[in-house]
TORKOL-4160 file (C-alpha; in steps of 0.2 Angstrom, whole numbers, padded with zeros to 4 digits, m for minus):
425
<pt num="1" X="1612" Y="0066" Z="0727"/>
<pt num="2" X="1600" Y="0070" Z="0715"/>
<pt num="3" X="1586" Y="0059" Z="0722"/>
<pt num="4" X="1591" Y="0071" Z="0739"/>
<pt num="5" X="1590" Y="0086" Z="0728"/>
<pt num="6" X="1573" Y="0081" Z="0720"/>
<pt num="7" X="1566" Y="0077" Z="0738"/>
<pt num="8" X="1569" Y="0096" Z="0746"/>
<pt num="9" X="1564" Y="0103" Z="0731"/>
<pt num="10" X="1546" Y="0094" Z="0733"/>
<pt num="11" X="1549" Y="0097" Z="0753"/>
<pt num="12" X="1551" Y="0116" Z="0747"/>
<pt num="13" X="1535" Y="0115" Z="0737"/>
<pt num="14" X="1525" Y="0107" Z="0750"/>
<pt num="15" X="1529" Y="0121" Z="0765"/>
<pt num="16" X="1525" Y="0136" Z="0753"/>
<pt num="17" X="1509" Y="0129" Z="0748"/>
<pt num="18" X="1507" Y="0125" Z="0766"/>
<pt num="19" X="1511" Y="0141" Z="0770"/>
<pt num="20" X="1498" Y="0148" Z="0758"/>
<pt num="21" X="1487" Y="0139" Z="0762"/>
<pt num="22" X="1485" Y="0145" Z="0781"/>
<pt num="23" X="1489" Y="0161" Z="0776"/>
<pt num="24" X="1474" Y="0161" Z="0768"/>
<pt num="25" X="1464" Y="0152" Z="0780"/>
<pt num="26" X="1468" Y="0164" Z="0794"/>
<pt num="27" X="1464" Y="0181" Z="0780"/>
<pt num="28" X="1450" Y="0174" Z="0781"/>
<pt num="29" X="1445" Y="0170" Z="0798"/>
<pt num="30" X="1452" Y="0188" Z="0801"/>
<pt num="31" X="1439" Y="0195" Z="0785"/>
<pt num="32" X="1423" Y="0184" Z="0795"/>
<pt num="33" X="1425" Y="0191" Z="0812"/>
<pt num="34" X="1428" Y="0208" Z="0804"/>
<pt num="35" X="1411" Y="0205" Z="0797"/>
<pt num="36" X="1406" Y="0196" Z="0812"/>
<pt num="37" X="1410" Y="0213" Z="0822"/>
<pt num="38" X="1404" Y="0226" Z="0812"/>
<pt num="39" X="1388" Y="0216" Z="0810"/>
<pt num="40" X="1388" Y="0215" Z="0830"/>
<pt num="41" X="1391" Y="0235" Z="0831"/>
<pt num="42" X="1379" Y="0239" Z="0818"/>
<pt num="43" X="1366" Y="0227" Z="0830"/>
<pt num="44" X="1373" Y="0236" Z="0846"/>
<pt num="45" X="1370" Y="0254" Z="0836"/>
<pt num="46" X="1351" Y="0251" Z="0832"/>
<pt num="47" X="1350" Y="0241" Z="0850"/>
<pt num="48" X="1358" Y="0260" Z="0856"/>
<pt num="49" X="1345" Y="0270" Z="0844"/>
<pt num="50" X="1329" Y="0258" Z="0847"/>
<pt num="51" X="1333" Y="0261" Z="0867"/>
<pt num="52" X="1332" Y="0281" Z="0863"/>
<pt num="53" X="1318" Y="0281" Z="0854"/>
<pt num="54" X="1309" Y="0273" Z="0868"/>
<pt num="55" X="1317" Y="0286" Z="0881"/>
<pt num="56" X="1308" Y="0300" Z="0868"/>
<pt num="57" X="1292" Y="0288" Z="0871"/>
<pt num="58" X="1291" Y="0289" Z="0889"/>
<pt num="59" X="1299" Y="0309" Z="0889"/>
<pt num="60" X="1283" Y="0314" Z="0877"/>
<pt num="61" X="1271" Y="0306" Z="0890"/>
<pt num="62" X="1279" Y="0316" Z="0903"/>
<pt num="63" X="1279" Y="0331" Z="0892"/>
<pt num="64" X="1259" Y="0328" Z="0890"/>
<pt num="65" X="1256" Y="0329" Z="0907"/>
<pt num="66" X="1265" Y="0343" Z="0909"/>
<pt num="67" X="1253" Y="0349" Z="0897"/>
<pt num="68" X="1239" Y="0345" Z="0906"/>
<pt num="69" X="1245" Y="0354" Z="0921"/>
<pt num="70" X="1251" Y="0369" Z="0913"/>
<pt num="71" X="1233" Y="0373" Z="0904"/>
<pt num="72" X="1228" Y="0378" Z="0923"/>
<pt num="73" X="1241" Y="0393" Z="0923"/>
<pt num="74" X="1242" Y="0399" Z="0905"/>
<pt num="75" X="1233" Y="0416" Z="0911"/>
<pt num="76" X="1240" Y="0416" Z="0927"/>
<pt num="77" X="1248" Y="0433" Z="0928"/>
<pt num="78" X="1259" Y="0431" Z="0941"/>
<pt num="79" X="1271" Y="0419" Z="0932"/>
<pt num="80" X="1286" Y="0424" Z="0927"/>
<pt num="81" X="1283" Y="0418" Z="0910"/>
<pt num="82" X="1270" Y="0413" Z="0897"/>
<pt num="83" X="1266" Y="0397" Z="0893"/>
<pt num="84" X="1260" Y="0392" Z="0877"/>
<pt num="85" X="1242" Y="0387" Z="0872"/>
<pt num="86" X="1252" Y="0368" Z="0867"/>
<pt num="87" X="1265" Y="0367" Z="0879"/>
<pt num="88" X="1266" Y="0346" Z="0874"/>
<pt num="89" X="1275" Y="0356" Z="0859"/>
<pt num="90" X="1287" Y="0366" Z="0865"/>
<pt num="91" X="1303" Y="0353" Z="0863"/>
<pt num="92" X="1298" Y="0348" Z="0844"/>
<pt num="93" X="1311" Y="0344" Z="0831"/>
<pt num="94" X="1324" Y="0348" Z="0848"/>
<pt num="95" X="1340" Y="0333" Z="0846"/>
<pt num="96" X="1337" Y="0328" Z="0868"/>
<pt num="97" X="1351" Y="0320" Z="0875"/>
<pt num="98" X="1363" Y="0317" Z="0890"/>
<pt num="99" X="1375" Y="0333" Z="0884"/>
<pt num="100" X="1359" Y="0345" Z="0877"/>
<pt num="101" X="1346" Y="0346" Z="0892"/>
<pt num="102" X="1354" Y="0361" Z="0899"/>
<pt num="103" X="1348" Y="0367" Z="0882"/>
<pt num="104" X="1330" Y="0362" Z="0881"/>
<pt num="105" X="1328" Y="0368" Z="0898"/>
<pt num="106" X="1333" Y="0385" Z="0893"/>
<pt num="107" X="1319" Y="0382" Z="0875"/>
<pt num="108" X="1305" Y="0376" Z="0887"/>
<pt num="109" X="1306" Y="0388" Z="0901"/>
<pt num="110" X="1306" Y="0376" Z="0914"/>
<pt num="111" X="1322" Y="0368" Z="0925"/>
<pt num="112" X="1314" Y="0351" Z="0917"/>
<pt num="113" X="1328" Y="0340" Z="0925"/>
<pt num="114" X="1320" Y="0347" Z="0944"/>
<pt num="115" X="1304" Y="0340" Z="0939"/>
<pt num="116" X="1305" Y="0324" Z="0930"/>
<pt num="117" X="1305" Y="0307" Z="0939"/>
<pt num="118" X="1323" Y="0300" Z="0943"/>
<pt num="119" X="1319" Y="0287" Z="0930"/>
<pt num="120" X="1317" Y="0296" Z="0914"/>
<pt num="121" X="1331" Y="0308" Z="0920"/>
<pt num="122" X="1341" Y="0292" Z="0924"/>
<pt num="123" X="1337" Y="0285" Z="0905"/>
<pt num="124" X="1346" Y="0299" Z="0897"/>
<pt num="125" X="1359" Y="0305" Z="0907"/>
<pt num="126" X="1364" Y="0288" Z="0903"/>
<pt num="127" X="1357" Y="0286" Z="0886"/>
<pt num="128" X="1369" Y="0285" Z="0870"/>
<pt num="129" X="1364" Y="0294" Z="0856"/>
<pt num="130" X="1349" Y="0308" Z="0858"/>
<pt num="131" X="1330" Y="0306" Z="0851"/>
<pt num="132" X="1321" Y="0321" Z="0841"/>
<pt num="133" X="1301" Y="0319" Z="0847"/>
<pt num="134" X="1287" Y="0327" Z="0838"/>
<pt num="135" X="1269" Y="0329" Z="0847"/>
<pt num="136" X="1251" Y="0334" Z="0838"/>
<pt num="137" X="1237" Y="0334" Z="0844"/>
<pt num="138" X="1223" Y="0322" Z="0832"/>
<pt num="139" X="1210" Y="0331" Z="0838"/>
<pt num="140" X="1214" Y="0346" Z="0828"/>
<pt num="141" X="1210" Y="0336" Z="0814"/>
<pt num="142" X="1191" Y="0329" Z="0807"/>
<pt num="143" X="1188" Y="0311" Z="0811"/>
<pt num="144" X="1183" Y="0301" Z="0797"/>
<pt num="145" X="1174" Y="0289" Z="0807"/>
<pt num="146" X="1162" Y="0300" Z="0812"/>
<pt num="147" X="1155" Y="0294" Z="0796"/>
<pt num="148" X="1149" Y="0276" Z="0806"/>
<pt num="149" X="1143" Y="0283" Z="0818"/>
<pt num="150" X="1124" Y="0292" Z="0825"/>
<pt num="151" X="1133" Y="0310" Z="0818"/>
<pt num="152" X="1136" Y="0300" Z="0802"/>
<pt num="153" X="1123" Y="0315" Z="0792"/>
<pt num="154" X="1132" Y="0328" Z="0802"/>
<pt num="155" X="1148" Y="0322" Z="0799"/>
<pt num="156" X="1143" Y="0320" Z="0778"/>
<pt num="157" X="1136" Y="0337" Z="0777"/>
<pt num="158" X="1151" Y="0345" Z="0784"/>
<pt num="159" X="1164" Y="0337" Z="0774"/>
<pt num="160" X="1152" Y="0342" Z="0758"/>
<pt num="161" X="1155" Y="0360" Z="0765"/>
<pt num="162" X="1175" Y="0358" Z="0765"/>
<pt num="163" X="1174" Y="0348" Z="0748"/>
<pt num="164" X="1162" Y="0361" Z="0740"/>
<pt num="165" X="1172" Y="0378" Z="0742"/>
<pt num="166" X="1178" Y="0386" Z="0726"/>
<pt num="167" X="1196" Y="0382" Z="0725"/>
<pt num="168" X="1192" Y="0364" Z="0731"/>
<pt num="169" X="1178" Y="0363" Z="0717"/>
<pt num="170" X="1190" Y="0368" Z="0703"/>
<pt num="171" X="1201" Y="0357" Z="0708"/>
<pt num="172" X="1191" Y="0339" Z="0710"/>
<pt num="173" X="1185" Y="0345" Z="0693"/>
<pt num="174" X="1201" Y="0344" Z="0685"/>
<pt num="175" X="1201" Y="0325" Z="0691"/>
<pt num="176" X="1182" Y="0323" Z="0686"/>
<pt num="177" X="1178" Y="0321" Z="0703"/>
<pt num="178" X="1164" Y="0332" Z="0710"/>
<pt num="179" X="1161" Y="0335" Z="0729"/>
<pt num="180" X="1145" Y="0322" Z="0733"/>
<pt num="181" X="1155" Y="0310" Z="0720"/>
<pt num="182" X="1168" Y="0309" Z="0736"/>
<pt num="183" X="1158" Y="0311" Z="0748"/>
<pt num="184" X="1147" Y="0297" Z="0745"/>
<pt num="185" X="1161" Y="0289" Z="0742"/>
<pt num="186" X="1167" Y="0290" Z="0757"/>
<pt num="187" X="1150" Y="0286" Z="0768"/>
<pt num="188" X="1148" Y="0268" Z="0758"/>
<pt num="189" X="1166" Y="0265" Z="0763"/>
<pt num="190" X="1166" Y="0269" Z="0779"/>
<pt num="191" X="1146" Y="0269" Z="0786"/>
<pt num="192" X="1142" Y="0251" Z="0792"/>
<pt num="193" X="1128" Y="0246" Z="0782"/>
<pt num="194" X="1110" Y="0243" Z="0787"/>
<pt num="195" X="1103" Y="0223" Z="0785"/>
<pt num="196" X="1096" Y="0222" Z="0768"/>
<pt num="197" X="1103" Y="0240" Z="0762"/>
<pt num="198" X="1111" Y="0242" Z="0745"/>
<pt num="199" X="1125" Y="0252" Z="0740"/>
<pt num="200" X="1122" Y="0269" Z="0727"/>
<pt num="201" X="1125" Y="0261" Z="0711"/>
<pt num="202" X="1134" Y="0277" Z="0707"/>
<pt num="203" X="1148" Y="0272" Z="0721"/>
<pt num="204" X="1147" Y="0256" Z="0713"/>
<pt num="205" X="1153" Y="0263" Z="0696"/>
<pt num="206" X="1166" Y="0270" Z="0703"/>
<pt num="207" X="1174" Y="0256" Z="0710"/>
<pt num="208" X="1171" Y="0246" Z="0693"/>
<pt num="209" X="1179" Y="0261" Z="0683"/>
<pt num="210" X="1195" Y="0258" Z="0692"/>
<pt num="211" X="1195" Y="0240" Z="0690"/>
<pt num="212" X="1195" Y="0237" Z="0707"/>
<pt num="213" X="1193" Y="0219" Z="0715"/>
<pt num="214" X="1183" Y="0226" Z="0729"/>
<pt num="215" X="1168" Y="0234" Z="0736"/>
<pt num="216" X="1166" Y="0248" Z="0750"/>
<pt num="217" X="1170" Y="0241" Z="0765"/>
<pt num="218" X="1158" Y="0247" Z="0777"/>
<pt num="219" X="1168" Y="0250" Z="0791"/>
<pt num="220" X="1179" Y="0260" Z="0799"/>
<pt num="221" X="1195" Y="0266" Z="0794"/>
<pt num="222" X="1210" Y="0259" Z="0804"/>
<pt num="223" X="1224" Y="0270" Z="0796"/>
<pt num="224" X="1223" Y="0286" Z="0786"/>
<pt num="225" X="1232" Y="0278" Z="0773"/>
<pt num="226" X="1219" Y="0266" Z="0768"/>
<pt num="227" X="1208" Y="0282" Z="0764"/>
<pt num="228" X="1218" Y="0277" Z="0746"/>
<pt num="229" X="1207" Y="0263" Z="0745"/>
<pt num="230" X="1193" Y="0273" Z="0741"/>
<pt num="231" X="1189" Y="0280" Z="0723"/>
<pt num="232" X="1192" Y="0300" Z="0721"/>
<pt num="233" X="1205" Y="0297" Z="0739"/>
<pt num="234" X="1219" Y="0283" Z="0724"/>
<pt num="235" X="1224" Y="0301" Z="0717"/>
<pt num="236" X="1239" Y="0306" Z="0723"/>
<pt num="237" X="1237" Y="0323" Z="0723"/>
<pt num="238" X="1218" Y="0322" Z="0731"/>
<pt num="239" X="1226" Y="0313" Z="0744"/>
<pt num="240" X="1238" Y="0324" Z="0747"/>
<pt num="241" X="1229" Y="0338" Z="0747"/>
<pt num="242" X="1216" Y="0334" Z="0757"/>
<pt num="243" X="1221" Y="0318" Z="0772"/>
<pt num="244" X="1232" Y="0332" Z="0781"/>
<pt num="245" X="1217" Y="0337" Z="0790"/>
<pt num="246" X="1208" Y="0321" Z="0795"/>
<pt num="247" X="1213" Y="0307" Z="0807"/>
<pt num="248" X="1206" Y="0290" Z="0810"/>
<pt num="249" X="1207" Y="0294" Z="0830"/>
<pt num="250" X="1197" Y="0288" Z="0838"/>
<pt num="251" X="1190" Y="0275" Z="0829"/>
<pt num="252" X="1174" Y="0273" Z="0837"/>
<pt num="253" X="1172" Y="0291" Z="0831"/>
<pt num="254" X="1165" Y="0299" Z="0848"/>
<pt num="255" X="1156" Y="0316" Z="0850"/>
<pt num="256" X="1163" Y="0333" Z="0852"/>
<pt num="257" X="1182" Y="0326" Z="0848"/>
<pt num="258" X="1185" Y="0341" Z="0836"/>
<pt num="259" X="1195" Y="0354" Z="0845"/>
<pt num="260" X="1191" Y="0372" Z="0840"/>
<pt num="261" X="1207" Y="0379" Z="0849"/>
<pt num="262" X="1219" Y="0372" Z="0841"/>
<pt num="263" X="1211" Y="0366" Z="0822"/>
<pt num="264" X="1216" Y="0376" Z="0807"/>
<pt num="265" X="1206" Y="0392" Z="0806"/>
<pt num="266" X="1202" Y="0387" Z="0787"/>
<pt num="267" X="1195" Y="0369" Z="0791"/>
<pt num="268" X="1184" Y="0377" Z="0805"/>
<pt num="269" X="1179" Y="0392" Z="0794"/>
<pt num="270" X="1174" Y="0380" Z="0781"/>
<pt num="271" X="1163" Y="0369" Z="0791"/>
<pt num="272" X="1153" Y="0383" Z="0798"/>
<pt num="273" X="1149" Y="0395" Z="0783"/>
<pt num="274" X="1133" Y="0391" Z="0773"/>
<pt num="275" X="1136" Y="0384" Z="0755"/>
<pt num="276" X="1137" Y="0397" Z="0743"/>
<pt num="277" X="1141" Y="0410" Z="0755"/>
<pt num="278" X="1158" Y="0419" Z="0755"/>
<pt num="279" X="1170" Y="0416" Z="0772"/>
<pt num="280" X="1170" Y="0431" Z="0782"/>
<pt num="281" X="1190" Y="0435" Z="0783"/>
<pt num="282" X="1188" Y="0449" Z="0796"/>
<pt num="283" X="1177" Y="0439" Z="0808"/>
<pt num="284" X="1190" Y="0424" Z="0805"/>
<pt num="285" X="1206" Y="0438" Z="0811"/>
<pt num="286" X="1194" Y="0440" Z="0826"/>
<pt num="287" X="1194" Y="0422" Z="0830"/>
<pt num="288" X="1211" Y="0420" Z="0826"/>
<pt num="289" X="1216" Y="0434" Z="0839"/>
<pt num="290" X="1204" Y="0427" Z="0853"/>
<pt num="291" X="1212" Y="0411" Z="0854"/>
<pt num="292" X="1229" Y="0418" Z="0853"/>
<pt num="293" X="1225" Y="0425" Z="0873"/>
<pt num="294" X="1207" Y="0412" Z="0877"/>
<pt num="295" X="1201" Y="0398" Z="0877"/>
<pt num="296" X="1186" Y="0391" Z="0869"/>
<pt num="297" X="1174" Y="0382" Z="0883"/>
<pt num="298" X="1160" Y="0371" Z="0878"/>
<pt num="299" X="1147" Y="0384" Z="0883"/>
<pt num="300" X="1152" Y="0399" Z="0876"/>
<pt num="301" X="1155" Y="0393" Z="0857"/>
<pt num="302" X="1139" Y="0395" Z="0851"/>
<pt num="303" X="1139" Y="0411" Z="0859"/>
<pt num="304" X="1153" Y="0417" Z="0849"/>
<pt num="305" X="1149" Y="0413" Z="0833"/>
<pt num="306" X="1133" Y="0418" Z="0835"/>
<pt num="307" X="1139" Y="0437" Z="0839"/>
<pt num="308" X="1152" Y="0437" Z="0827"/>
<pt num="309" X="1147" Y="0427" Z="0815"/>
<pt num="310" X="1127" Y="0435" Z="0808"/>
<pt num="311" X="1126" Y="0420" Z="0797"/>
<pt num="312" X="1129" Y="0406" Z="0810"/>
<pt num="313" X="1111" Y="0411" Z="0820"/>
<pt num="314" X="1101" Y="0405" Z="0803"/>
<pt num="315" X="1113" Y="0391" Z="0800"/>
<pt num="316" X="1106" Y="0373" Z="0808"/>
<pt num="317" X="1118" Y="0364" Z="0800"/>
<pt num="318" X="1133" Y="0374" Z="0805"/>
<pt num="319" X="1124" Y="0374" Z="0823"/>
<pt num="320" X="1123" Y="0353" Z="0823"/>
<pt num="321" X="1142" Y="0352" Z="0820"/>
<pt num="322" X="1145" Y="0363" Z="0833"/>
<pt num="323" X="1134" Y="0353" Z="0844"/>
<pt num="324" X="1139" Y="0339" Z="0841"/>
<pt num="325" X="1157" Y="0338" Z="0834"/>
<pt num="326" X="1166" Y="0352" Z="0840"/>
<pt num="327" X="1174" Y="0350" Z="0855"/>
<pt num="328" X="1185" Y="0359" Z="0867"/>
<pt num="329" X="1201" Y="0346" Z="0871"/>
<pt num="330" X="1216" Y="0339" Z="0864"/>
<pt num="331" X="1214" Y="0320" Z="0873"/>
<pt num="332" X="1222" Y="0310" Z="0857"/>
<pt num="333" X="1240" Y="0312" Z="0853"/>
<pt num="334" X="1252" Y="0307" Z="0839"/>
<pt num="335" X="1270" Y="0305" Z="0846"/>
<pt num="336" X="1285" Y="0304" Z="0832"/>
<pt num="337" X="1301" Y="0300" Z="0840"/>
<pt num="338" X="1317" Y="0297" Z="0830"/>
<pt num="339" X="1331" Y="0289" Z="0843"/>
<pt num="340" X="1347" Y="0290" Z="0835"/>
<pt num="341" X="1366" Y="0283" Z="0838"/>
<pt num="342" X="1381" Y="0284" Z="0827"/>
<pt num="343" X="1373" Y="0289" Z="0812"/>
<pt num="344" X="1361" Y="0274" Z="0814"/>
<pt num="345" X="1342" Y="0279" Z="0817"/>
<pt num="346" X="1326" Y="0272" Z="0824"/>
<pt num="347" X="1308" Y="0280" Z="0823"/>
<pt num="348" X="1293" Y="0275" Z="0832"/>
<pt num="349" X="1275" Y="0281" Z="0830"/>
<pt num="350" X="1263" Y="0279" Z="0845"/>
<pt num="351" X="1244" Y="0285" Z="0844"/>
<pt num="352" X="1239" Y="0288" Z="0862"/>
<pt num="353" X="1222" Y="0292" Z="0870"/>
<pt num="354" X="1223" Y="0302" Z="0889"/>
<pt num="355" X="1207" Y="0297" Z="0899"/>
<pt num="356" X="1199" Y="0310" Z="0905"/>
<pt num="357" X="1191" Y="0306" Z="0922"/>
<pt num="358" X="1200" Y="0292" Z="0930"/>
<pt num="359" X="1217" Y="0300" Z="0935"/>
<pt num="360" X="1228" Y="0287" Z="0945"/>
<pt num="361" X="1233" Y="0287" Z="0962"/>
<pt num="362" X="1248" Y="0298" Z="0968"/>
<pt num="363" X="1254" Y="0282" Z="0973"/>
<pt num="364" X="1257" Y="0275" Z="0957"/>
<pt num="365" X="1267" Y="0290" Z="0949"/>
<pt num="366" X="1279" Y="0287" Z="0965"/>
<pt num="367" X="1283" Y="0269" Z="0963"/>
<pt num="368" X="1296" Y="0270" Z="0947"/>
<pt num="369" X="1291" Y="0251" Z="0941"/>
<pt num="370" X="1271" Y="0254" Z="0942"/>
<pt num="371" X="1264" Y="0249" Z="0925"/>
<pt num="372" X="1267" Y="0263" Z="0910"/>
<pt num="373" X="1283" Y="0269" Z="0921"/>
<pt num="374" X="1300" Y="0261" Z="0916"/>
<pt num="375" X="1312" Y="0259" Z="0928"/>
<pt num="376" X="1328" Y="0263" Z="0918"/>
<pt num="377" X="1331" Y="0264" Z="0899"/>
<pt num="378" X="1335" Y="0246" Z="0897"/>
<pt num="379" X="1319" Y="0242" Z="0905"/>
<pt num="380" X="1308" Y="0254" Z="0896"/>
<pt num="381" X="1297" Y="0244" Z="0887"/>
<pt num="382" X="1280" Y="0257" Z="0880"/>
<pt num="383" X="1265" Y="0247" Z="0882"/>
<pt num="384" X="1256" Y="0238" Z="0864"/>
<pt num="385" X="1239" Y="0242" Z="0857"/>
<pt num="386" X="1226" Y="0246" Z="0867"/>
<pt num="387" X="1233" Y="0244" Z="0883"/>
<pt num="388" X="1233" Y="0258" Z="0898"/>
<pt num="389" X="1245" Y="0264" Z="0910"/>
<pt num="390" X="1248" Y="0279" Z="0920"/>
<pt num="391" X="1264" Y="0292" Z="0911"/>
<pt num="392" X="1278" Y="0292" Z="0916"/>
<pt num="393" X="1289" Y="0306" Z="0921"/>
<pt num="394" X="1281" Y="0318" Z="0934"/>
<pt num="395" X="1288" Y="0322" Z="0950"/>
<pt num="396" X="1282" Y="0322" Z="0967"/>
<pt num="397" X="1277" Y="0342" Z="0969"/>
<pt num="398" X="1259" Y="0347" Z="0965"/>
<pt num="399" X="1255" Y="0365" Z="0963"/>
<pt num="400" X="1265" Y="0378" Z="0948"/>
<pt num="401" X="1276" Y="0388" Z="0958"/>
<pt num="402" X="1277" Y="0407" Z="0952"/>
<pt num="403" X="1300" Y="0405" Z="0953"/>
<pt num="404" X="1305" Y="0399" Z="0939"/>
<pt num="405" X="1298" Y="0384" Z="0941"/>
<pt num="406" X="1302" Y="0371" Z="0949"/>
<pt num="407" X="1284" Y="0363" Z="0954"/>
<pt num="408" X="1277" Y="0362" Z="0938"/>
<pt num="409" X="1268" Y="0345" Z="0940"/>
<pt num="410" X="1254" Y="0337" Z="0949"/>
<pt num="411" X="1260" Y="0320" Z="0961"/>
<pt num="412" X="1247" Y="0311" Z="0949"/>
<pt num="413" X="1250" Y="0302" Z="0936"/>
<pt num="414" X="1240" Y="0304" Z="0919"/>
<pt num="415" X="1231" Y="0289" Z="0913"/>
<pt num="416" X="1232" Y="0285" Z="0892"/>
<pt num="417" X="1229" Y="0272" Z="0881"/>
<pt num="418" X="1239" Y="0265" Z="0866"/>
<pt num="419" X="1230" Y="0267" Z="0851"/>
<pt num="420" X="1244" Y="0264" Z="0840"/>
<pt num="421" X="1259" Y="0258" Z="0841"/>
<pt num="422" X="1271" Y="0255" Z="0825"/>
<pt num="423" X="1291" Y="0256" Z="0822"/>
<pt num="424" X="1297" Y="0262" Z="0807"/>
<pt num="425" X="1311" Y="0257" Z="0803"/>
């Protein structure tokens, strides 16, 4: 009887362990595949937030030619409204998605869901999530690589010019930097050397006071961000103060890429008052007020400055630069867009270039699958570096109707090259 005892007692044992011991296999089966499925949403909500993103892509391309379109009837005063000098802008910082465009139609003026193609319009009525984009315009801002090219002295004096005004003086100085230390600087970085030329041993000091394992490059920039690499630029606070108004865009640095209608007053000011000379306020509220209403053709620039500016008619240097660097365009873009889904968030930055004079076929814009034009969201796919297509978005109407608008665009699509093309996060 005992033995019988002894035997369901270890019987007893061995179930409860057993029991434990599944137990504790299937906690965690059921803890793995609650990992496994919140690891698989997680992947599913940047999938969701990556696809937005690209939906803002493709949206800001059709925004930009809507731009294009709109500059022919900025002054036109039989619409019923006024559009802006940069329409591409308009929809900045605006949260877009399937239960806001009734919203951004109302901000931009334009019944934007009459004149987009079925394919964008497609994308995010069924799009999750909503994508935030921001447009500006690189050509509002001094190219650096100017500095390689045949404007390379052109380009050398007029940074001197911005780096040699008062305020910026006194402050280099408090970094003991002075304003040809950074410019020279910058040329030996940037300006591709001549066979058999040397570098100023000054620049050469520079680079040796800092400890630094390299020399000047002598070559162009290929992001604003390795402006740090040059001595004067590694301050933080020069950097900062001074990279918000150049760009690296294009990199061949082209003539006349430097848009007078839309760069800051106080950047153009500087470049064309002589050295030494005070900036001339009241002629600069004059400029200010003409752009607000005009814009600035190739031809009659000179012309202004020249009336209202006495100075500019004895200035040569100020009279290269705006030969030969200022121009009248915005052609390179910056596109910032944030796609976001259930608090999980994807931003991509795309660098474009619109050509200028080789506009595609209507025939292109109409077929949804043509290169540059995604077919749905899950299709869209923005083209890689350097590559071209025609933007996305436009519908078939070609002339700006004076009702509230619904024949904004032209039945052509607008050619553009990727310059740049990097995720984020």
């Amino acid at each position: 009887m005992a033995v019988k005892e002894k035997s369901s007692g270890f019987a007893l044992i061995f179930v409860i362990v057993f029991t434990a011991v599944i137990i504790s296999i299937i906690s965690e089966l059921i803890f793995q595949s609650q990992g496994i499925a919140k690891k698989a949403m997680t992947t599913e909500n940047q999938l969701y937030a990556k696809l937005a993103a690209r939906t803002g892509l493709d949206f800001s391309l059709m925004m930009l030619s809507l731009n294009k379109i709109a500059k022919n009837y900025q002054n036109n005063p039989n619409l019923p409204i006024k559009i802006p000098q940069n329409f591409y802008g308009v929809l900045n910082g605006q949260p877009i998605g399937t239960s806001s465009f009734d919203d951004i139609n109302k901000l931009s003026g334009i019944d934007l869901s009459s004149n987009i193609s079925p394919s964008i319009l497609n994308s995010i009525k069924n799009m999750k999530g909503y994508f935030v984009i921001n447009i500006s315009s690189e050509n509002s801002k001094f190219n650096l690589n100017l500095l390689q090219s045949s404007y390379s002295q052109i380009a050398s004096k007029a940074l001197l010019r911005l780096f040699s005004t008062k305020d910026a003086q006194d402050f280099l100085a408090l970094y003991n930097y002075s304003p040809q230390q950074l410019v020279d600087n910058l040329v030996a970085y940037i300006k591709i050397s001549n066979p058999g030329s040397s570098t100023d041993s000054s620049v050469l000091a520079d680079y040796k006071k800092l400890n630094l394992n390299y020399g000047p490059k002598h070559a162009a920039l290929e992001s604003l961000e390795e402006l740090r690499r040059i001595p004067g630029f590694h301050i933080d606070e020069i950097y900062k103060m001074f990279s918000p108004y150049f760009t690296i865009w294009p990199i061949s640095g082209p003539q006349n890429t430097f848009n007078i209608n839309t760069a800051p007053i106080e950047l153009i000011s500087t470049f064309v008052t002589p050295d030494r000379t005070d900036i001339d306020d009241k002629a600069w509220d004059k400029f200010e007020d003409y752009r607000i209403d005009n814009r600035f053709e190739q031809n009659n620039v000179g012309s202004w400055f020249k009336k209202n500016l006495p100075s500019f008619a004895q200035d040569k240097q100020a009279d290269d630069f705006r030969n030969n660097i200022i121009g009248v365009d915005d052609t390179v873009f910056r596109i910032e867009c944030r796609g976001v889904y259930d608090n999980v968030e994807k931003k991509v930055i795309m660098v474009v270039n619109l050509a200028q004079n080789n506009q595609s076929s209507p025939q292109s814009m109409a077929n949804p699958t043509s290169k540059g034009t995604p077919k749905d969201q899950q299709q869209s796919t923005p083209l890689g570096p350097n590559q071209t297509g025609g933007s996305p978005g436009a519908s078939s109407s070609t002339s700006l109707s004076t009702k509230a608008p619904d024949n904004i665009v032209s039945s052509a699509s607008l050619p553009y090259q990727i310059l740049s093309l990097q995720w984020v996060n």
